[in-house]
C-alpha positions as CSV (number, residue, x, y, z in Angstrom):
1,X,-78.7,-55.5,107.0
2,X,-82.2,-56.4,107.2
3,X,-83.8,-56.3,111.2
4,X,-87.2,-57.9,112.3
5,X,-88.9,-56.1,115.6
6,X,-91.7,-58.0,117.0
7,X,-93.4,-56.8,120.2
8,X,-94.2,-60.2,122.7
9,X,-98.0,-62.1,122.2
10,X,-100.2,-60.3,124.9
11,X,-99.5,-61.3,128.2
12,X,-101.2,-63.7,130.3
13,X,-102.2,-61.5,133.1
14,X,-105.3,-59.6,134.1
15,X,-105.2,-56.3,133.4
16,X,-106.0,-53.9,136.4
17,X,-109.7,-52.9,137.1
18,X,-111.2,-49.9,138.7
19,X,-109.4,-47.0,140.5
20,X,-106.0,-48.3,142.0
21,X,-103.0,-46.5,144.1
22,X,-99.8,-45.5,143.0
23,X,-98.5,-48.5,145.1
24,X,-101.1,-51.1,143.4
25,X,-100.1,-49.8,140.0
26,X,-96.5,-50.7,140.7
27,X,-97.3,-53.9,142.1
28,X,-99.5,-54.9,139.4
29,X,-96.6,-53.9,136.9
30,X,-94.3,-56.3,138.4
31,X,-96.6,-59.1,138.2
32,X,-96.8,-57.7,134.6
33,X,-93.0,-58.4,133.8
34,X,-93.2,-62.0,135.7
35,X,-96.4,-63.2,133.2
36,X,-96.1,-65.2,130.5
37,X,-98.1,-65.0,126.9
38,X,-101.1,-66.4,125.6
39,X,-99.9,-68.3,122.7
40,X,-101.8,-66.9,119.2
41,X,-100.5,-67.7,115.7
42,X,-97.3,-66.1,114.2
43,X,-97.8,-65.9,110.3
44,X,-94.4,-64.5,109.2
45,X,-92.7,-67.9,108.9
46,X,-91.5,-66.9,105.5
47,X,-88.8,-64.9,107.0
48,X,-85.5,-66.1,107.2
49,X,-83.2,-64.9,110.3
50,X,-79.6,-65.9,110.8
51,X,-80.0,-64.6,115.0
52,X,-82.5,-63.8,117.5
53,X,-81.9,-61.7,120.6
54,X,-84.7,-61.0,122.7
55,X,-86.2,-59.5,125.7
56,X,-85.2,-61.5,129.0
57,X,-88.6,-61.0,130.4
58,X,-91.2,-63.9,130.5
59,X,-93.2,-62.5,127.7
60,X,-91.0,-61.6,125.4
61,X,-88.6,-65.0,126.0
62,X,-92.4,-67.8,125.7
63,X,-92.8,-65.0,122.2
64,X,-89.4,-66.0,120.7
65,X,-89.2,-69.9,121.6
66,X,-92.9,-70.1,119.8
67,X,-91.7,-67.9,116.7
68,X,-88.2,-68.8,116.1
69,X,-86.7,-72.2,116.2
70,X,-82.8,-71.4,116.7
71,X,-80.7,-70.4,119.7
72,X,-81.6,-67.2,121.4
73,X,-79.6,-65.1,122.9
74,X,-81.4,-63.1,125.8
75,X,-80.7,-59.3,126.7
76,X,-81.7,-57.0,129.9
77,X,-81.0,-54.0,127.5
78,X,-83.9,-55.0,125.4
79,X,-86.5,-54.9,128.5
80,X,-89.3,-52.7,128.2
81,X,-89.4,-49.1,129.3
82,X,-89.7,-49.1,132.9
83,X,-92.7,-47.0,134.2
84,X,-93.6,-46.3,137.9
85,X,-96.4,-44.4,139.5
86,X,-95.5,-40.8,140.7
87,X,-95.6,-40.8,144.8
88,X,-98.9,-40.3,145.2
89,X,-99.8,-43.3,147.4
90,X,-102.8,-41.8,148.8
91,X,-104.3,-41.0,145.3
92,X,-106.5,-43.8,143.2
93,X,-106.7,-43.5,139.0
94,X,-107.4,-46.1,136.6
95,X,-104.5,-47.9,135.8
96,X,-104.2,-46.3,132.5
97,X,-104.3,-42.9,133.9
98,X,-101.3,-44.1,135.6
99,X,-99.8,-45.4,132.9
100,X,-100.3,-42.3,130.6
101,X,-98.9,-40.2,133.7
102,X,-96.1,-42.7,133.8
103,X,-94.8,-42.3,130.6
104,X,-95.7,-38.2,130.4
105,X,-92.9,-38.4,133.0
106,X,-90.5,-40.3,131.8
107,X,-90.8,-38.2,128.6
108,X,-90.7,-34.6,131.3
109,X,-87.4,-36.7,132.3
110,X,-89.0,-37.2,135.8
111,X,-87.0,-38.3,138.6
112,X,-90.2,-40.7,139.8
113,X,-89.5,-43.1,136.9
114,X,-86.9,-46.2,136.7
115,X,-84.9,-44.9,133.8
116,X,-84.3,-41.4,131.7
117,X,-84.7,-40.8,128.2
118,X,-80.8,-40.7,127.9
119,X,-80.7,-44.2,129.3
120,X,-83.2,-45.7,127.4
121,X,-81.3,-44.2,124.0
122,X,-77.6,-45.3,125.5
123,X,-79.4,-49.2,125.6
124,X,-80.7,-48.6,122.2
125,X,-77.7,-47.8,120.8
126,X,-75.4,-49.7,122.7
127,X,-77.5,-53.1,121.1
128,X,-77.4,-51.9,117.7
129,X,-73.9,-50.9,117.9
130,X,-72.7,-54.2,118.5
131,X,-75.6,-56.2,116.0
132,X,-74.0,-53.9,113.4
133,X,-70.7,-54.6,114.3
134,X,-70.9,-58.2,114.1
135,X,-70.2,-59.4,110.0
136,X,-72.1,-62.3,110.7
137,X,-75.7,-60.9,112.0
138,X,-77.1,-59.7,108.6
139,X,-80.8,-61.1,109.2
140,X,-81.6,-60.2,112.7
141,X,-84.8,-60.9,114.2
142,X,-85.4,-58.5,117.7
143,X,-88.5,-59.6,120.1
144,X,-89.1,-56.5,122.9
145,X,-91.7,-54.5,124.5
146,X,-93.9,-52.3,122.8
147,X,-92.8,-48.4,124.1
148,X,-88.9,-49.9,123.5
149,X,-90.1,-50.7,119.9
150,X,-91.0,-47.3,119.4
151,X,-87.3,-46.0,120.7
152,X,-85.7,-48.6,119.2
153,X,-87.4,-47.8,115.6
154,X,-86.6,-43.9,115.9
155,X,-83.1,-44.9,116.4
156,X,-83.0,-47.4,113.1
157,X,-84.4,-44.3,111.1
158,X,-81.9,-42.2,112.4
159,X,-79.7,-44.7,111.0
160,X,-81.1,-44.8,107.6
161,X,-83.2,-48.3,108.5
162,X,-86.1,-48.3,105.9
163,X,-89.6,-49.9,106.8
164,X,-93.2,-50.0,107.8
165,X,-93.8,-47.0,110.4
166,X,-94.9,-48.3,113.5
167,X,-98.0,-45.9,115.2
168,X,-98.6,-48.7,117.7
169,X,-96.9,-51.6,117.9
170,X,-98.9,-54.7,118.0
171,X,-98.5,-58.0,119.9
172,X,-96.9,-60.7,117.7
173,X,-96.5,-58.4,114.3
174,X,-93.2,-58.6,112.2
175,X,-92.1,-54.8,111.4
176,X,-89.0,-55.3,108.8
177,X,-86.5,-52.8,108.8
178,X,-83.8,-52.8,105.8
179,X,-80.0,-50.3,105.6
């Protein structure tokens, strides 16, 4: 069984400037999930894929129509890693400071953020369960989020997935993962 991750084109969405609330950072992540993609060049046309799931956020639903002609079948389990600000309202950071706290939390298993560890593993496996289970999905091609991409590649090497190690997952690059 041969699997193709790509994380979403970069999103068309201003990234936040200066020192921001908790509140602000959360609101600025929402819009975040609602934006769409700047369209860029996808050279991995070579690939053949027999199914595409992807995503059902903006981003990662404009990335798959662009890169894969078929039908697509959309998936909320395939969503990125949710990440909220700790409640510090009163408190400004930069927006990656935020972030970085964010997912220092959810890692800490921190009650601030949307979703646990164990939660983000049961999605993981729960769509790979049923891709595997499924005869007719040998060539499946996987658009999601970047941090998810991450989880989701630890879980193929667990599985005994061979491929090209992701350290950061970049916007609109095939990773090819073969059992």
């Amino acid at each position: 069984m041969r699997m193709g991750l790509v994380r979403h084109f970069k999103a068309d969405h201003i990234p936040a400037r200066g020192w921001i609330t908790g509140e602000q950072f959360n609101r600025w992540v929402a819009e975040y999930d609602a934006a769409g993609i700047r369209p860029a060049p996808f050279t991995d046309h070579k690939e053949h894929w027999d199914y595409c799931i992807c995503s059902d956020l903006p981003r990662a639903v404009h990335t798959a129509r662009q890169i894969y002609s078929g039908d697509i079948a959309l998936s909320e389990q395939l969503r990125e890693i949710g990440v909220a600000a700790v409640k510090l309202s009163w408190f400004k950071l930069p927006a990656a400071c935020w972030m970085v706290i964010g997912r220092l939390m959810w890692l800490a298993g921190h009650p601030s953020q949307p979703e646990s560890r164990r939660e983000t593993s049961q999605r993981i496996i729960s769509v790979l369960d049923k891709l595997e289970a499924d005869p007719q999905r040998k060539n499946v091609l996987i658009i999601t989020h970047g941090a998810f991409m991450k989880q989701l590649e630890r879980e193929l090497r667990r599985r005994s997935y061979s491929g090209q190690r992701m350290k950061h997952p970049r916007n609109g690059q095939l990773y090819v993962y073969e059992k």
